[in-house]
Steps between C-alpha positions, in 0.01 A plus 500: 500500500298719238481487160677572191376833357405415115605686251239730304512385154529769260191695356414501145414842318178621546231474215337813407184583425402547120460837378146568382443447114154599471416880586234752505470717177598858580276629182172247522512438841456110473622270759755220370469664155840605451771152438896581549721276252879530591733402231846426710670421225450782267472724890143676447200469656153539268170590669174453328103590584291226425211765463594815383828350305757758666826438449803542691882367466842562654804372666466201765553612827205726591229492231177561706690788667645680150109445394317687754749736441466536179134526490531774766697717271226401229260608718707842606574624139081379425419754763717772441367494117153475636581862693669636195228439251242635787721819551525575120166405419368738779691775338351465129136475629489837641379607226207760545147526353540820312815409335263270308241698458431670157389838473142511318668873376840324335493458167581146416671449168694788576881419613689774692843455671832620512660242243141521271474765220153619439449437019397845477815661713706239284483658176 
């Protein structure tokens, strides 16, 4: 004669883990700088810097991962203004020496031009 099998008693749900709440700043680079405050009953989600005081708010459900985005489209449109201003600022410093040069021969309170009419040819 053997035993009765028991019956397994039923399993609970499983806890989770806690999601993170203090972060690494993605603009000061300090460890544990950055806090995460969700509001569930308004439904968004406020991140703050402690050091450098950056700011950051959206809906609830994925707030650290709309941040990093955001900040990498920061950092995009930062870098593709950086390459702008270098491109057109290349362009207006090619200015040459003797463009700026003034003849010791030119007579300087003399104007000449196409839209400048000399007082003597005037009358």
């Amino acid at each position: 004669m053997g035993k009765r099998k028991s019956s397994s008693k039923p399993q609970g749900p499983k806890k989770r883990d806690p999601l993170p709440t203090t972060f690494t700043c993605l603009f000061c680079n300090h460890e544990k700088s950055v806090e995460v405050k969700l509001d569930k009953k308004a439904g968004c989600g406020r991140l703050e810097c402690k050091i450098c005081g950056q700011r950051f708010q959206c809906g609830i459900n994925y707030v650290y991962s709309e941040w990093v985005d955001a900040a990498d489209a920061v950092a995009a449109e930062a870098s593709e203004a950086e390459k702008l201003r270098e491109a057109n600022g290349s362009g207006s410093k090619r200015t040459t020496d003797s463009s700026l040069r003034i003849d010791e021969n030119e007579d300087l309170d003399s104007y000449a031009g196409e839209g400048i009419v000399d007082d003597e040819e005037y009358d």
